[in-house]
C-alpha positions in Angstrom: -1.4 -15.9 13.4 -3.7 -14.0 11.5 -3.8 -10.2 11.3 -7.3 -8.6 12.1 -7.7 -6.1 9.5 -10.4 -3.4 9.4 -12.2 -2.3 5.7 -13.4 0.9 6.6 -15.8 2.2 4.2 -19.3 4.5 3.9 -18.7 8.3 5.0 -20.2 11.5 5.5 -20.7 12.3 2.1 -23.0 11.5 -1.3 -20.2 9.1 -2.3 -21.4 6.5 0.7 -22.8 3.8 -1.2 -20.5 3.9 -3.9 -18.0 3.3 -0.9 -19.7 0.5 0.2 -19.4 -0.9 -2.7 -15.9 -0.6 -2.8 -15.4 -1.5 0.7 -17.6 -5.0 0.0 -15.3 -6.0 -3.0 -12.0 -5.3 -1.2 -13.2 -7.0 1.6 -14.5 -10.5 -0.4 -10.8 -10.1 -1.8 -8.6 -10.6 0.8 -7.5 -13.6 1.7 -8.5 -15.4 4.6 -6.2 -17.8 5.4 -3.7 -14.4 6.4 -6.4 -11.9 7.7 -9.6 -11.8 9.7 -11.5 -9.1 7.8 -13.9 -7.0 10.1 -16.1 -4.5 7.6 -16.6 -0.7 9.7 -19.3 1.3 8.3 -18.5 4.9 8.8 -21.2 7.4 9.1 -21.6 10.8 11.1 -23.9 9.3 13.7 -22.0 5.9 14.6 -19.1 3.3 13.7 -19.9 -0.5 13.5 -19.3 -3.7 12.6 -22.3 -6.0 11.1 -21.3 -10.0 11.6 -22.7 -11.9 9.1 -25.5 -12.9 11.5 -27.0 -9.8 11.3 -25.6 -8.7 15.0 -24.1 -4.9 15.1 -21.4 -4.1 17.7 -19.8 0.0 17.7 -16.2 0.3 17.3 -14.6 1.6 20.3 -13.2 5.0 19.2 -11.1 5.9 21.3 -8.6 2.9 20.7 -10.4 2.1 17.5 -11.1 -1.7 18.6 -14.4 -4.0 19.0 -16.0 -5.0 22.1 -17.1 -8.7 21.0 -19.3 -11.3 23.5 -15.6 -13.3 23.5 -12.6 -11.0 22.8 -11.9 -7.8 22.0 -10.3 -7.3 18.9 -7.7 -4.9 18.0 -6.7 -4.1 14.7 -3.0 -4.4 12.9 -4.1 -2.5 9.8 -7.2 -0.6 8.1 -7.8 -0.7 4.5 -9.3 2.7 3.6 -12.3 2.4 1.4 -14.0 5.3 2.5 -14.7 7.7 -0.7 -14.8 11.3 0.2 -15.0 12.7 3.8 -13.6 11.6 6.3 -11.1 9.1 3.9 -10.1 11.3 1.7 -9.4 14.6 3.7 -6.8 13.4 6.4 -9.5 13.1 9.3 -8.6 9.4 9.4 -5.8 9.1 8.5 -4.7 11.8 11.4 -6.6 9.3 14.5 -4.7 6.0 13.1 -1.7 7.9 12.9 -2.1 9.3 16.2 -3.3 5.8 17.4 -0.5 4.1 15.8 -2.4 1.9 13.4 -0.8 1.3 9.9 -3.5 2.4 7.1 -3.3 2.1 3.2 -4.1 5.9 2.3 -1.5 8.8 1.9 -0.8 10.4 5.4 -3.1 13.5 6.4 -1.5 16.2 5.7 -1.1 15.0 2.0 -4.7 13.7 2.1 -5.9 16.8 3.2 -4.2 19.1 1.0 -5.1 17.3 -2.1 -8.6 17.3 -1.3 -8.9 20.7 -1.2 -8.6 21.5 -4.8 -8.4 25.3 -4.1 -5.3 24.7 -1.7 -3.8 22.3 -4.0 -4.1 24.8 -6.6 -2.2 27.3 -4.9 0.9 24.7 -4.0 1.4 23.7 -7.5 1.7 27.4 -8.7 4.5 27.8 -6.9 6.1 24.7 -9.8 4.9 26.9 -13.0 2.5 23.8 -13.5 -0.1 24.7 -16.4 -3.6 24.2 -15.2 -7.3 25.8 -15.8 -8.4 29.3 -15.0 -10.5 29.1 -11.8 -12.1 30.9 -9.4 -13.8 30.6 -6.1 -16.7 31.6 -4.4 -18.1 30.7 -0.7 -21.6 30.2 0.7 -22.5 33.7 0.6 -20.6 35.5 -1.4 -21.8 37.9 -3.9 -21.6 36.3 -7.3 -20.3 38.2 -9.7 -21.3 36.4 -13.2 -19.3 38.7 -15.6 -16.1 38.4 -13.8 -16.8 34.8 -13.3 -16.9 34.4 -17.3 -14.3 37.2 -17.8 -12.0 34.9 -15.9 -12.7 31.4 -17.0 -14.9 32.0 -19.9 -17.2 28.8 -21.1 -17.8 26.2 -21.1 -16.7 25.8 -17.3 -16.8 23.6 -14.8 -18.8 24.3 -11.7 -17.3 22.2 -8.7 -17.8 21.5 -5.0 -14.4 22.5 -3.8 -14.1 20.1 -1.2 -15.5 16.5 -2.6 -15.0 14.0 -5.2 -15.5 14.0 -9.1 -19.3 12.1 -8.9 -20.9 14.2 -6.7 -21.3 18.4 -6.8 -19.9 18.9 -10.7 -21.5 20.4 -13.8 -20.6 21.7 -16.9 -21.8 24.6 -17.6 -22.0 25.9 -21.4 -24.3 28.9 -21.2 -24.8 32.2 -18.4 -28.0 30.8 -17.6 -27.2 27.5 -16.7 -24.9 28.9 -13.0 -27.6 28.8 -10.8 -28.7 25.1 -10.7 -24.9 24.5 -11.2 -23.8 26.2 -7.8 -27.1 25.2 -5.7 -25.5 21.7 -7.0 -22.2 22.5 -5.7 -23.5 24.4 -2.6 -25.6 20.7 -1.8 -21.9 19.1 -1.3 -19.6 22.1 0.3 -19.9 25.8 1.3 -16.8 26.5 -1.2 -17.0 26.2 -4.9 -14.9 26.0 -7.2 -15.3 27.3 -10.8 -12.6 26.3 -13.7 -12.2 26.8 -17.1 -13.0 23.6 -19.4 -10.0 21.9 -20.9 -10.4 19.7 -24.0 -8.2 16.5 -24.1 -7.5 13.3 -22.1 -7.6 13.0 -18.8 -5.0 10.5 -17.2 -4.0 9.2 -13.7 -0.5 8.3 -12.4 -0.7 6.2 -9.4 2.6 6.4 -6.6 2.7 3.6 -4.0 5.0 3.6 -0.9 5.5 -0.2 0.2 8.4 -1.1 2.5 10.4 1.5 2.0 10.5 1.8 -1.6 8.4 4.4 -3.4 7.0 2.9 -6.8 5.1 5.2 -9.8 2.4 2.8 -11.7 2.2 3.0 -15.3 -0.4 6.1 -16.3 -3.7 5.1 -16.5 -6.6 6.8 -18.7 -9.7 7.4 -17.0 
């Protein structure tokens, strides 16, 4: 028997097309002879599936299942394709887990604290792990540009602290150039995060956990 297995992709953030994207290609790839693929657009307001007919039907949340005009179908597994809020930050990946439904992402708690790069931050201190001077500010705060540049110096980077790398980011070279930056990082969170730029390559090392066994991918330059 086939497993039904939901692509959830879209978001509440600027990265919801790009996650469409990714959540059309993963769904086109896998195969159907082992899985009836359902596609769930996320968004703030609603939860659906689209058949290819054009007909939309919500995804009941409180089981996370679909009310068809035949069957109702329940899912063994979602594929998380959901750049940014709520894919990235644990919010899903808490209701499956409390729902008992098997997802492809980290677990919440890990999910959550690495996309808070200002809690993250303050973990891997604790390790005497080199990285960039920073410093934060909130919606509101007074900012203080001389300490700002005492502390990180330039260039910087000005960053939403709570988002992605395509959305909310700007390298900043010169004093004059903060404002736009942080109205841009204010568009995407009400914390921002301001770091010190750091010439060199930037790499990614990938960690799986499949049945079991815990697997680390070659490194990867970005």
């Amino acid at each position: 028997m086939k497993k039904n297995i939901a692509v959830i992709m879209g978001g509440y953030t600027s990265e919801f097309e790009i996650s469409l994207k990714s959540g059309a290609v993963v769904a086109s790839h896998l195969d159907p002879e082992k899985y009836e693929v359902y596609p769930i657009v996320i968004t703030k307001n609603r939860w659906t599936f689209t058949t290819p007919q054009g007909e939309v039907y919500p995804v009941q949340k409180g089981d996370f299942s679909l009310e068809l005009p035949h069957k109702k179908v329940s899912f063994d597994g979602v594929f998380n394709a959901i750049h940014g809020s709520p894919g990235e930050d644990g919010k899903i990946q808490a209701y499956l887990e409390l729902l008992g439904i098997p997802q492809t992402a980290c677990d919440f708690y890990q999910a959550a604290i690495t996309y808070n790069k200002r809690d993250l931050l303050s973990i891997l201190k604790a390790y005497d792990i080199p990285m960039a001077a920073s410093y934060y500010i909130n919606s509101g705060d007074f900012i203080d540009l001389e300490q700002i540049i005492e502390t990180v110096g330039l260039p910087c980077f000005v960053k939403a602290n709570r988002s992605g790398s395509s959305f909310g980011i700007s390298k900043v070279y010169k004093r004059s150039e903060f404002e736009t930056a942080l109205a841009t990082a204010f568009k995407e969170d009400h914390q921002v995060i301001i770091e010190r730029a750091l010439e060199g390559r930037e790499v990614s090392v990938g960690v799986i956990s499949f049945k079991g066994k815990t697997t680390v991918l070659p490194i990867t330059e970005i």
